[in-house]
C-alpha positions as semicolon CSV with decimal commas, in nm:
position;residue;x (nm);y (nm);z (nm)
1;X;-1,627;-1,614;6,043
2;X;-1,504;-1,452;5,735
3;X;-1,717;-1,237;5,514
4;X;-1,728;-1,473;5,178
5;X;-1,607;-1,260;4,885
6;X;-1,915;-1,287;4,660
7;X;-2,143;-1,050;4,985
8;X;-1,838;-0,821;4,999
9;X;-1,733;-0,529;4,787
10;X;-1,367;-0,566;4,657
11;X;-1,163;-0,238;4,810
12;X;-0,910;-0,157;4,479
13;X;-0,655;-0,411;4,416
14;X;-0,343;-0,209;4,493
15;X;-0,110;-0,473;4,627
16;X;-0,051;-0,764;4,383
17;X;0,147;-1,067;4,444
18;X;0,340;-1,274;4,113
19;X;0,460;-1,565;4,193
20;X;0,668;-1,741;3,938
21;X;0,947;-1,437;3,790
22;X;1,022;-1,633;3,488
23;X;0,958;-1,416;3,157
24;X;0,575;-1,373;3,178
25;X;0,574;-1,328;3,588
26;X;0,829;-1,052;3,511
27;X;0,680;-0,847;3,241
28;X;0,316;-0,881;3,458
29;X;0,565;-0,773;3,709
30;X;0,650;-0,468;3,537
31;X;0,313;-0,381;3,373
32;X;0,170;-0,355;3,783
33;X;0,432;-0,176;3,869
34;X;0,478;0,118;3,612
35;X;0,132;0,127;3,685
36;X;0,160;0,205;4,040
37;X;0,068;-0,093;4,200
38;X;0,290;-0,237;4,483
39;X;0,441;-0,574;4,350
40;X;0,529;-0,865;4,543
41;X;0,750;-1,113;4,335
42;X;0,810;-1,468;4,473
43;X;0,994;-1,680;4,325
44;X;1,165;-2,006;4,495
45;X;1,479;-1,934;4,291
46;X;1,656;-1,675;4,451
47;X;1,851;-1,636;4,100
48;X;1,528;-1,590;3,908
49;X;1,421;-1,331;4,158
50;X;1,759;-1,157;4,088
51;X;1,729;-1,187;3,740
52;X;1,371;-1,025;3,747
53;X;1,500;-0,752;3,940
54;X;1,800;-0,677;3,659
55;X;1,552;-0,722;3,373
56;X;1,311;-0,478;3,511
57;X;1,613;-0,210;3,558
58;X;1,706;-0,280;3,237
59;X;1,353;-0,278;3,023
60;X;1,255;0,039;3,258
61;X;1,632;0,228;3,177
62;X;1,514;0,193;2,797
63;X;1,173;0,346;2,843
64;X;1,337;0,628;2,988
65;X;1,581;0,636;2,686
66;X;1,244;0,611;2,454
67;X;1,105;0,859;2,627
68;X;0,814;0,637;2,760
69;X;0,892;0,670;3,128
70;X;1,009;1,006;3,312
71;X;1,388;0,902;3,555
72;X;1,136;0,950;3,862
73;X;0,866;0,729;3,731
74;X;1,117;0,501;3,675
75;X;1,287;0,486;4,037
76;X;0,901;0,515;4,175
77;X;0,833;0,182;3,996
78;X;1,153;-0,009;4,079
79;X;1,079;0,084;4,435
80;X;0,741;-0,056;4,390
81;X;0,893;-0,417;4,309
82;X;1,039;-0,636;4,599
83;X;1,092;-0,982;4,541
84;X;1,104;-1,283;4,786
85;X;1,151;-1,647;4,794
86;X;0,848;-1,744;5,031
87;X;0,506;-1,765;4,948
88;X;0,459;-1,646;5,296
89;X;0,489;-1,296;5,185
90;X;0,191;-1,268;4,956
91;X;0,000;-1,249;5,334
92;X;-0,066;-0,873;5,240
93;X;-0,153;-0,873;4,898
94;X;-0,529;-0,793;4,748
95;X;-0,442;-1,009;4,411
96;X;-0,207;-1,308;4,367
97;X;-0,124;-1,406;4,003
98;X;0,044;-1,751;3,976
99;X;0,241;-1,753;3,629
100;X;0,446;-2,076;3,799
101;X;0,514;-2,427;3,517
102;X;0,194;-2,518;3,371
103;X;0,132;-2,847;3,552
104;X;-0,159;-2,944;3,779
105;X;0,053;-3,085;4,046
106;X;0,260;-2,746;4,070
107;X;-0,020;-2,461;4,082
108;X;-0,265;-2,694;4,292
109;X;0,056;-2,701;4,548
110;X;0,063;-2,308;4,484
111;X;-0,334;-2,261;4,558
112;X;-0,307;-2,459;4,874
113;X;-0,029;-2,258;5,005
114;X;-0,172;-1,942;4,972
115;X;-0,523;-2,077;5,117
116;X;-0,372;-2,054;5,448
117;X;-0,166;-1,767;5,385
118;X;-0,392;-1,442;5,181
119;X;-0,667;-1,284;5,363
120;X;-1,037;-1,393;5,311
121;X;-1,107;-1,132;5,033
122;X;-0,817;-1,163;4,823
123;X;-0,819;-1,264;4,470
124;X;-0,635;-1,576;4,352
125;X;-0,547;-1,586;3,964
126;X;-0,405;-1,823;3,776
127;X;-0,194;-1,735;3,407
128;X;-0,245;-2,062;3,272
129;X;-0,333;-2,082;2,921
130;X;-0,338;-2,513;2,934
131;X;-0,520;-2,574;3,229
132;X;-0,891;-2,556;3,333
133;X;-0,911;-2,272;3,575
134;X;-1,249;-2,499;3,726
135;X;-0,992;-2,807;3,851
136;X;-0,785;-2,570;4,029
137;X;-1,076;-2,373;4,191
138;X;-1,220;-2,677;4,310
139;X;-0,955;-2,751;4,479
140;X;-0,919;-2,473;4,669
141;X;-1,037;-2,365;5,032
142;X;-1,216;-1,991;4,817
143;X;-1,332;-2,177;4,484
144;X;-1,515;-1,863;4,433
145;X;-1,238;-1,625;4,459
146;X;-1,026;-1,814;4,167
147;X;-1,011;-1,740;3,844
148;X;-0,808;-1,711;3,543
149;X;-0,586;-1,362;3,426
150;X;-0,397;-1,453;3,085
151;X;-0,160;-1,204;3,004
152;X;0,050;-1,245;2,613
153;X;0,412;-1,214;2,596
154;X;0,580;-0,969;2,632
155;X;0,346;-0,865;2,886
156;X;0,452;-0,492;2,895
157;X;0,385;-0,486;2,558
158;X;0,066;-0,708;2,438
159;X;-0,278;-0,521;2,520
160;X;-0,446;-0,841;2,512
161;X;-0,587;-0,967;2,922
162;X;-0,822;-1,302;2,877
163;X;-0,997;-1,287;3,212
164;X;-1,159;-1,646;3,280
165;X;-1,409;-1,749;3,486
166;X;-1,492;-2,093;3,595
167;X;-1,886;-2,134;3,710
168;X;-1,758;-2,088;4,095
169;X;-1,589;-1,738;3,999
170;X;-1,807;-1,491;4,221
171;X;-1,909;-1,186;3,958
172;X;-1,730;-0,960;4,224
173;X;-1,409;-1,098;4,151
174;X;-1,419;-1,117;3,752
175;X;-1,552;-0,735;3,791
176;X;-1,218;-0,646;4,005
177;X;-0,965;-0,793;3,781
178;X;-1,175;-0,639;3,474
179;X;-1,148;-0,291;3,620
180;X;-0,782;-0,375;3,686
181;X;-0,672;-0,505;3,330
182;X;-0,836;-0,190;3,231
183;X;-0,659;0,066;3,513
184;X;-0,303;-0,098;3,344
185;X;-0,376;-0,013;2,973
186;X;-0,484;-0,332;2,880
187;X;-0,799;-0,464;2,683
188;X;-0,945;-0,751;2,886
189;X;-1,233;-1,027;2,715
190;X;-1,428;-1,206;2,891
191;X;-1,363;-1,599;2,829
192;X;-1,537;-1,941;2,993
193;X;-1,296;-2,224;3,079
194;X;-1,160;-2,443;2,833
195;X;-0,863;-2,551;2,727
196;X;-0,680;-2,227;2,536
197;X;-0,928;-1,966;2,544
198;X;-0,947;-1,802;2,263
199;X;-0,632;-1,654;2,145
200;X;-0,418;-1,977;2,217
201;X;-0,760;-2,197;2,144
202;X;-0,714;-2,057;1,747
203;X;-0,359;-2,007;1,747
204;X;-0,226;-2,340;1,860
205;X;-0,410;-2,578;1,625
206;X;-0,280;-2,345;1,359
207;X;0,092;-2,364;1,504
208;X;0,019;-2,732;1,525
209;X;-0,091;-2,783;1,165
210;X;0,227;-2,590;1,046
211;X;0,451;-2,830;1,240
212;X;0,265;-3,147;1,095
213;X;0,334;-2,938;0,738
214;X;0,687;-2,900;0,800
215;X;0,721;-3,266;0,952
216;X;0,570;-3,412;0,611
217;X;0,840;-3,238;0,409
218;X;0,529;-3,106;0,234
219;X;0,741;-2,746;0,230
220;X;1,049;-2,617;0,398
221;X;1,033;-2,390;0,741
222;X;1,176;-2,088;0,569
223;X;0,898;-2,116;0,318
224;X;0,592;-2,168;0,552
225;X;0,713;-1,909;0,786
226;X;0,725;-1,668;0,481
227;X;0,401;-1,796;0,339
228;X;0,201;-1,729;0,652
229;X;0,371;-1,316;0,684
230;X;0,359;-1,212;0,384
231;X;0,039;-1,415;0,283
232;X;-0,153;-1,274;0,592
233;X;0,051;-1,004;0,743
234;X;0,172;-1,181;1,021
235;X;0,463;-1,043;1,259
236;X;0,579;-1,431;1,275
237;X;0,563;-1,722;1,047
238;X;0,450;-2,019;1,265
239;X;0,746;-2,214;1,303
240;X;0,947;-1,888;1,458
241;X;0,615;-1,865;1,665
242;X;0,675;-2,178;1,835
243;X;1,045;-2,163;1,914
244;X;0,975;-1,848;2,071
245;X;0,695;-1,977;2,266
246;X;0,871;-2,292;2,345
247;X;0,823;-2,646;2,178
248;X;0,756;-2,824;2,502
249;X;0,471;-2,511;2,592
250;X;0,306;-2,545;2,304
251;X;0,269;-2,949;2,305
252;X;0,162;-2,922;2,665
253;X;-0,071;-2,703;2,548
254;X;-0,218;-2,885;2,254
255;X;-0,239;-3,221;2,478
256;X;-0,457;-3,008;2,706
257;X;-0,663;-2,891;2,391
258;X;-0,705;-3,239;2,284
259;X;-0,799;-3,387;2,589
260;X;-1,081;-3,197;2,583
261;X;-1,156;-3,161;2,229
262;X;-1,054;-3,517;2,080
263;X;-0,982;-3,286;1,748
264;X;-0,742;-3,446;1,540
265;X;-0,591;-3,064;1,446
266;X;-0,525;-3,037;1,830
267;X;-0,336;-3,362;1,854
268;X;0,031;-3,238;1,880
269;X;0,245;-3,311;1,592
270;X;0,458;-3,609;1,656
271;X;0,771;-3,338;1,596
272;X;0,699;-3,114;1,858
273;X;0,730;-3,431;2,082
274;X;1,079;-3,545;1,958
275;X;1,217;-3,212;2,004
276;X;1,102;-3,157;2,312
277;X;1,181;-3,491;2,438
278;X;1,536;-3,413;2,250
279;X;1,542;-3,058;2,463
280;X;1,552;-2,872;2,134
281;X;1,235;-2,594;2,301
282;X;1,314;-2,332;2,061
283;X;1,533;-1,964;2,135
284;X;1,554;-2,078;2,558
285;X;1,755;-2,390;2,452
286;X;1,921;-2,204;2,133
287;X;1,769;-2,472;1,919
288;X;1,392;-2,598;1,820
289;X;1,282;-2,578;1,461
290;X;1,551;-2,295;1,412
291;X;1,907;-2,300;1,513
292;X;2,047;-2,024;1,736
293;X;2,351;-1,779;1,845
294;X;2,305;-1,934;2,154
295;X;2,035;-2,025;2,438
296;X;1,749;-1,690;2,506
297;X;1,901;-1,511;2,169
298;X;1,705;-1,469;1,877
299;X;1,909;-1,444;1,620
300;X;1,884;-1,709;1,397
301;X;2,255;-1,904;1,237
302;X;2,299;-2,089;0,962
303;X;2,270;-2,490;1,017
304;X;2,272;-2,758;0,809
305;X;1,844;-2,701;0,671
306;X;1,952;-2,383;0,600
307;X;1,914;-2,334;0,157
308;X;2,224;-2,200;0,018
309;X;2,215;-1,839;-0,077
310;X;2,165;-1,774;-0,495
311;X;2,129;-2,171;-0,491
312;X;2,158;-2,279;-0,847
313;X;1,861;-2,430;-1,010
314;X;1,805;-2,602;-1,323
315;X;1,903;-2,349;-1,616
316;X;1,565;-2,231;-1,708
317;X;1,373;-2,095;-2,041
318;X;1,370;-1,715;-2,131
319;X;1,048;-1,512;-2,079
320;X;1,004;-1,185;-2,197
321;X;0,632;-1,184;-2,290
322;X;0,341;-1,292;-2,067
323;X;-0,044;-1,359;-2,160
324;X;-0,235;-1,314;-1,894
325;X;-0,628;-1,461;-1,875
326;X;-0,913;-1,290;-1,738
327;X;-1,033;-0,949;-1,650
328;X;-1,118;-0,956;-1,279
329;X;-0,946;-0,780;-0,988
330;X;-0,714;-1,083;-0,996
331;X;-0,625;-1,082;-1,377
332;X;-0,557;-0,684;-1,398
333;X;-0,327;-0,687;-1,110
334;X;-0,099;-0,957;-1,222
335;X;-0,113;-0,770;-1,568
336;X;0,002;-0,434;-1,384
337;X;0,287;-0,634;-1,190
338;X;0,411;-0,821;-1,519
339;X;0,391;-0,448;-1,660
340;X;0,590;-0,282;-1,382
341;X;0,867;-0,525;-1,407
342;X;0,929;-0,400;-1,753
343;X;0,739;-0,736;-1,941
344;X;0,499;-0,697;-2,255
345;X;0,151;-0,847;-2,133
346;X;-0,076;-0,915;-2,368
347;X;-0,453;-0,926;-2,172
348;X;-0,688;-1,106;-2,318
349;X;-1,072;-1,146;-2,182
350;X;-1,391;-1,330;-2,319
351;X;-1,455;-0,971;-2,524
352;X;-1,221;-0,677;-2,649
353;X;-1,496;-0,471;-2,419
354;X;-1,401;-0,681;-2,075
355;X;-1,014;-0,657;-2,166
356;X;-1,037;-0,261;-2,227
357;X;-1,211;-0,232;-1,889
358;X;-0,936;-0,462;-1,737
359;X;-0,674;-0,225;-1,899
360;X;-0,856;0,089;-1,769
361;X;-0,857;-0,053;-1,403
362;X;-0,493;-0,061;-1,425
363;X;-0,443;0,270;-1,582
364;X;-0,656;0,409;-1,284
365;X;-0,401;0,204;-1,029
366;X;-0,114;0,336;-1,199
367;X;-0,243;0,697;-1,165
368;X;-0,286;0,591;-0,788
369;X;0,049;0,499;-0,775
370;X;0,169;0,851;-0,928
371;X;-0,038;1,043;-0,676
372;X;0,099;0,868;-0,346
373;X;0,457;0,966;-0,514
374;X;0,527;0,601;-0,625
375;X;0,655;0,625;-0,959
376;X;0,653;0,882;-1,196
377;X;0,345;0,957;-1,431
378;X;0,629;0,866;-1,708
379;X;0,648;0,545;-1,580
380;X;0,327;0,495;-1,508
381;X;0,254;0,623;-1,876
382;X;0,515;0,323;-2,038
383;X;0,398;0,053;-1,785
384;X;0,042;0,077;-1,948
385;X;0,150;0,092;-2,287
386;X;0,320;-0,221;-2,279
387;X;-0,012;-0,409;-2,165
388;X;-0,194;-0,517;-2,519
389;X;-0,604;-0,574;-2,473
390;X;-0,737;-0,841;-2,687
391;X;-1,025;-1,032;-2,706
392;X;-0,909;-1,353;-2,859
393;X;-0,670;-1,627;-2,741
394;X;-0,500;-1,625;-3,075
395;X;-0,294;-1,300;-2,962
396;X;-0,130;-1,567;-2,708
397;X;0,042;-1,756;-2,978
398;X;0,424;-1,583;-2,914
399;X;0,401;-1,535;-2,512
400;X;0,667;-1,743;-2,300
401;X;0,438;-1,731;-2,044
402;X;0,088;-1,798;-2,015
403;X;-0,119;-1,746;-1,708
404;X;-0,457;-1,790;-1,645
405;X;-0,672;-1,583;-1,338
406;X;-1,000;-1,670;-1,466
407;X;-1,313;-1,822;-1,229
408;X;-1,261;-2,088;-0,918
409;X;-1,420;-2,319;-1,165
410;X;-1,238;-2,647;-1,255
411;X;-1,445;-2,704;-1,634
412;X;-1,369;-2,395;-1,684
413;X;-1,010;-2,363;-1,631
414;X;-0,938;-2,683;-1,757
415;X;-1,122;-2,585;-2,105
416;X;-0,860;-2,245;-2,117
417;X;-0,549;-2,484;-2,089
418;X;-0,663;-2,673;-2,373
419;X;-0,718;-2,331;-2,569
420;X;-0,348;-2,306;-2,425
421;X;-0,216;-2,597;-2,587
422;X;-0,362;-2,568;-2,906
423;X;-0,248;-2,190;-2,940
424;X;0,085;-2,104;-2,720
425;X;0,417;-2,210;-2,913
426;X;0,637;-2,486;-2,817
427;X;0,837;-2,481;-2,475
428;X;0,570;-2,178;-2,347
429;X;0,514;-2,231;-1,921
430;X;0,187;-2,308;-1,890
431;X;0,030;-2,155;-1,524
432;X;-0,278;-2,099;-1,300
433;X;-0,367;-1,906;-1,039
434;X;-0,607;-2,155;-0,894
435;X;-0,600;-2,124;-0,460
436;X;-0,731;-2,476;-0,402
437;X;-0,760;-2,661;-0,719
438;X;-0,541;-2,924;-0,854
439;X;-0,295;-2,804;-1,084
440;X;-0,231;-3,142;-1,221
441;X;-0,530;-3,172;-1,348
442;X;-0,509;-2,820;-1,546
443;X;-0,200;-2,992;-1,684
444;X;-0,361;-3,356;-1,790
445;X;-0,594;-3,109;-1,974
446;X;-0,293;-3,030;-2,231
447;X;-0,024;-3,251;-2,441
448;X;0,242;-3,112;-2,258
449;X;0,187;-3,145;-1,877
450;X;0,576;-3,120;-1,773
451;X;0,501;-2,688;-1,894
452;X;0,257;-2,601;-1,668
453;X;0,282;-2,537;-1,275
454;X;0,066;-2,319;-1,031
455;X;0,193;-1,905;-0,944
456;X;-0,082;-1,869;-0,687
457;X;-0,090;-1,478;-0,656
458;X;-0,245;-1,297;-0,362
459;X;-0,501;-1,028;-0,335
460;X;-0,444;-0,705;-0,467
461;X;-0,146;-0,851;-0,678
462;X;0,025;-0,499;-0,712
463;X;0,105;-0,539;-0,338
464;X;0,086;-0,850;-0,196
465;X;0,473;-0,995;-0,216
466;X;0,403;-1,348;-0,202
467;X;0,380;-1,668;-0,467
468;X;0,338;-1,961;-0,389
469;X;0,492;-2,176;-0,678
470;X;0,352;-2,509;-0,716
471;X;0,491;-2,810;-0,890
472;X;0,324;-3,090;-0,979
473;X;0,489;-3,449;-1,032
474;X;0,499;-3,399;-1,377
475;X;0,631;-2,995;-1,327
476;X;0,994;-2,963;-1,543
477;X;1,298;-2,871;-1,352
478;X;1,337;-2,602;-1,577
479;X;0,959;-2,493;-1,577
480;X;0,998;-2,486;-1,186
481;X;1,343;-2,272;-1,238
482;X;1,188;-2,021;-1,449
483;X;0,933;-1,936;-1,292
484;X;1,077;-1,854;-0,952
485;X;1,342;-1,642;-1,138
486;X;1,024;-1,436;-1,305
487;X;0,908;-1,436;-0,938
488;X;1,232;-1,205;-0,808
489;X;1,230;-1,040;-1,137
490;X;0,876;-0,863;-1,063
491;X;0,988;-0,841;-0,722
492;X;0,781;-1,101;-0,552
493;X;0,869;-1,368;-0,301
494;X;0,810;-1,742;-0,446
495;X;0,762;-2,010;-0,187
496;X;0,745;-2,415;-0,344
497;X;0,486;-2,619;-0,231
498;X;0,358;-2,940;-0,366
499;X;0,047;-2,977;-0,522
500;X;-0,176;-3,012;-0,274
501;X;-0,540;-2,816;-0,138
502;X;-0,430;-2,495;0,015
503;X;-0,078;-2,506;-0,069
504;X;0,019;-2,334;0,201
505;X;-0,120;-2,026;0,320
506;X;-0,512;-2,159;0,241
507;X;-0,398;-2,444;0,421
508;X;-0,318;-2,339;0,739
509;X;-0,538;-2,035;0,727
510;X;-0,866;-2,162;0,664
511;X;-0,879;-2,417;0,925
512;X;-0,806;-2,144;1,161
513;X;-1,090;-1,919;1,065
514;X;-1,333;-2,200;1,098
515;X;-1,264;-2,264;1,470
516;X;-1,302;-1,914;1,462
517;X;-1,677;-1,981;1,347
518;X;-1,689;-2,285;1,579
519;X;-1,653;-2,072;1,899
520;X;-1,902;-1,856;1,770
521;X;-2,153;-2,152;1,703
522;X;-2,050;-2,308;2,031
523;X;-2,174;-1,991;2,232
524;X;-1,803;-1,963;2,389
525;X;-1,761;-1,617;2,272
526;X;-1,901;-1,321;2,069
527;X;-1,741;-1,200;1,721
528;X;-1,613;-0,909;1,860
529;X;-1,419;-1,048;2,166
530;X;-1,294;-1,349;1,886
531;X;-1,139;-1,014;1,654
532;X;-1,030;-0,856;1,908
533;X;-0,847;-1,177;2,097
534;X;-0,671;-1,253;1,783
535;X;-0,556;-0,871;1,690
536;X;-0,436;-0,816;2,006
537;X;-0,288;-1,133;2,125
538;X;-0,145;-1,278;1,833
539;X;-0,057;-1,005;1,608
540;X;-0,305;-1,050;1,364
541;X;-0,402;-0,739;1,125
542;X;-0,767;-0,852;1,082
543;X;-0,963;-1,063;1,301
544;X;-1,099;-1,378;1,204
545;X;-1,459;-1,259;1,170
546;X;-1,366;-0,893;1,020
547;X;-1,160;-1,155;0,699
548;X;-1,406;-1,354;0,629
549;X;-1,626;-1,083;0,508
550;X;-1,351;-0,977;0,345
551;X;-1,261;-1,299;0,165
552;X;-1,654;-1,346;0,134
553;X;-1,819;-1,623;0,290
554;X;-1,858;-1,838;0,004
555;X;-1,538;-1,807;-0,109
556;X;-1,429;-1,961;0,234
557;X;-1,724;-2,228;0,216
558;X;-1,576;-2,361;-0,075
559;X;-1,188;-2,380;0,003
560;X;-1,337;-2,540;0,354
561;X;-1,501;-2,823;0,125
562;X;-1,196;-2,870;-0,075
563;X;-0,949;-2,893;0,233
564;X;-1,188;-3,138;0,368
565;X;-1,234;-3,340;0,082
566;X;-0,866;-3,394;0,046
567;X;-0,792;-3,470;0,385
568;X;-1,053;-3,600;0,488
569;X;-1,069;-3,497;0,849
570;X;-1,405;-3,445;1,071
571;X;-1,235;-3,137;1,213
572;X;-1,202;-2,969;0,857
573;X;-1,555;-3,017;0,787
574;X;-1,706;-2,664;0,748
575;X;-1,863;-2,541;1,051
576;X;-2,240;-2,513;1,013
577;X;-2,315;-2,170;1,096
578;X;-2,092;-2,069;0,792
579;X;-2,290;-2,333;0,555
580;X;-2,617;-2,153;0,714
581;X;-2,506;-1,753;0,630
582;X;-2,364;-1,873;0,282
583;X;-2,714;-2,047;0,206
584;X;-2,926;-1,690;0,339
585;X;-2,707;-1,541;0,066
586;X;-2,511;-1,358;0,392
587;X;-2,200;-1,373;0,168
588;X;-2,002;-1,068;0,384
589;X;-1,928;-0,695;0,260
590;X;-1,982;-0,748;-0,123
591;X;-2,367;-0,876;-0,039
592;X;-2,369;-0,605;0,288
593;X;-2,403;-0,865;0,523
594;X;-2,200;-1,195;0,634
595;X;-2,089;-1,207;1,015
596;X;-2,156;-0,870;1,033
597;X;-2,393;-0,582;0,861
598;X;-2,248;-0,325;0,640
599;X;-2,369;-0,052;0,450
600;X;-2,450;-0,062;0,124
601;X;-2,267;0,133;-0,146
């Protein structure tokens, strides 16, 4: 009788079986073998097995070109990789990985197969990133010897390994594949089984959210894929996400999500079924929410969503003078960019004393700017003398543009566009700042509600590139038309959206991060396996946990209440543990502690 595999230490997995050579299989392919790992690749197609063969020859010939690989570890690794079209040759090998369609009745056929074909003590993985890892155990001869080993594409090239355990995983085996994922270069998290993990569990019901955006019309795809890189620092907007990942993967995905969930924000969009029911998957079919050159490129052509180039808008109103409102962080760094762009600014704060110390914050950016070499103290020198601190409203009375970046507070900012409307002359824009309130009702709170529109800046304003412009139903053509031409002019990228909570980037971000805080309620995983999921596997420059303390914790408490109370869905409601930290006064770095503990300056 066989020794089970939970008594038995595992000997080093050196021979490793991938069955399925599609993209993933290959790259996992590759990654064992450059490591020095003997690679078995099955595939039933013996053109995919050909085809994995040429793309490893050609992805290893660059590395030598790049000066990653030596020509001998290169022909030591190709020799490594032999590919066959029977499952029948795994017999030898210490780890099988499965990266085969992700459907039940396809990788339970897989499992079976190789039940009567591995020895006793190997190790049978799975690369789904859909399916629960538990059903297919259980339905294997070794329940304990299954588990879950999801790589990110382009394997070779993502650090990220989710190893998943269901509860019949024996330790042994999770401690195996750890120590492998770790021998290859790769940073592996320990996950439980459910639908997505935690990389695809965040990042799909944020891909999903962007398709219901785009589907509504509520903002075009070249404008949310902006919004979302240069509003976070993403490598992808969302929509280019999903072609790339494939329309028909990612609603198999979220049907698997919502199965188990019953979220609404994991119930596919009702788009990503009609293209994939229309075969438009994204880049492998050469058309999903982009068009392209042809099927597996990625270069996007022009089709008929595509906006015209220099597209003429309404003729708009001349600005050459801007008031700007406030004397935060916010307020002085839209002054400095108005500034830079060659604009007079006139900054006006509750007090001369606040607007002086608004003025001196961006004289000490400016001198910054000189000493990393990125303009000339010149420059710098007639940049802050065309900035005018006041402390009175009055001094508003010639701008063409007046723009408010005072508190989150709706009284407040309301109160200011009155002050506006009273003192700005006749056909001056009108605009706020505001991240989640409604602009219309800034504009209701003047006589001239077609002038004013939202120029949501982001944070710090000197070098974030995005704006998101937001019209209201009462917004002028021309109004609109202005301001994105002021937009270009100080060298900023303006995005429309309606208005709406969130616009755009708040709106798809925020829901995000408070799944994040779900998991973390939930017990599913810790903060620092959540940061590092989402930095490694989908690109992300902060993770979830290291933002919000950023952002500060009541900052996101509040946009969560505002999201909510527009749309009015249970799965927007703010997740308690954030509600909790916010009340302990746990507000993130500024307060020293949030999700984490910092010291104190």
């Amino acid at each position: 009788m066989a020794t089970p595999l939970s008594d038995t230490p595992l000997s080093p997995l050196k021979t490793v079986a991938v069955v399925g050579l599609g993209t993933m299989g290959t790259g996992i392919a590759e990654v064992l073998a450059r490591a020095g790992r003997d690679v078995i690749g099955i595939d039933i197609s013996e053109a995919a097995a050909a085809q994995a063969v040429a793309t490893l020859e050609a992805s290893t010939a660059r590395a030598v070109r790049r000066e990653h690989l030596s020509e001998q570890e290169r022909t030591d690794a190709l020799a490594r990789f032999r590919t066959f079209t029977d499952l029948a040759a795994a017999a030898d090998a210490d780890l099988v990985i499965e990266v085969t369609p992700e459907s039940y009745d396809i990788k339970q056929q897989v499992f079976r197969a190789l039940d009567t074909i591995v020895r006793p003590q190997a190790i049978l993985a799975t690369g789904t990133n859909a399916l629960s890892v538990t059903r297919l155990a259980a339905d294997s001869a070794h329940p304990e010897r299954v588990l879950g080993l999801h790589f990110f594409n382009p394997a070779p090239a993502m650090k990220l390994v989710e190893v998943v355990s269901s509860v019949l995983t024996a330790p042994g085996a999770v401690t195996a594949v750890t120590d492998l994922a770790v021998e290859l270069g790769k940073e592996p998290v320990a996950v439980g089984d459910r639908p997505g993990f935690v990389a695809d569990g965040l990042l799909f019901g944020y891909l999903n959210q962007a398709a219901a955006m785009y589907e509504a019309k509520y903002a075009s795809r070249e404008d949310i894929d902006a919004a979302m890189k240069l509003g976070c620092g993403l490598p992808m907007g969302p929509l280019a996400l999903l072609d790339l990942i494939g329309v028909d993967t990612a609603r198999t995905v979220l049907e698997a999500m919502y199965s188990e969930s019953h979220d609404r924000l994991h119930a596919p969009a009702p788009i990503l079924k009609q293209l994939s029911e229309a075969g438009l998957t994204g880049r492998k079919s050469g058309r999903g929410f982009y068009s392209y050159e042809a099927p597996g490129s990625d270069a996007v052509v022009r089709d008929a969503l595509t906006p015209l180039e220099g597209a003429a808008l309404a003729a708009g109103r001349t600005v050459r003078s801007v008031g700007v409102a406030g004397s935060g962080t916010m307020a002085s760094g839209i002054a400095e960019v108005f500034a830079k762009a060659g604009y007079e600014v006139v900054l006006a704060a509750r007090t001369e004393e606040k607007a002086q110390t608004a003025k001196a914050r961006i004289g000490k950016s400016l001198s910054r700017s000189v000493d990393k070499g990125r303009m000339t103290a010149e420059a710098a020198a007639r940049t802050l003398e065309l900035i005018t601190p006041t402390g009175s409203y009055d001094d508003f009375a010639e701008v063409d543009l007046a723009l408010e970046a005072v508190a989150e507070d709706l009284e407040i900012k309301q109160q200011l566009f009155g002050t506006f409307d009273k003192l700005c002359k006749p056909g001056a824009i009108l605009a706020t700042t505001t991240s989640s309130l409604p602009v219309v009702a800034c504009a209701r709170a003047t006589s001239r509600p077609q002038d004013v529109i939202g120029m949501h800046f982001f944070n710090p304003a000197p070098a974030m590139k995005l704006v998101e412009v937001v019209r209201t139903v009462l917004t002028a053509d021309d109004v609109h038309a202005t301001v994105r031409e002021v937009c270009t002019k100080i060298r900023k990228h303006p995005v429309d959206c309606g208005d709406r909570a969130g616009f755009i980037v708040n709106a798809l971000l925020f829901p995000y991060l408070n799944n994040a805080i779900k998991m973390v309620q939930e017990h599913y995983a810790s903060l620092d396996d959540i940061d590092a999921a989402m930095k490694l596997g989908g690109g992300y420059p902060m993770g979830p946990f290291e933002l919000l303390d950023v952002v500060g914790l009541d900052v996101s408490l509040a946009i969560e209440k505002v999201l909510h109370r527009e749309f009015r869905d249970p799965g927007l409601a703010p997740a308690p543990l954030l509600e909790h930290l916010v009340a302990a006064g746990c507000l993130g770095r500024k307060t020293g502690r949030g999700f984490r503990e910092y010291a104190r300056r």
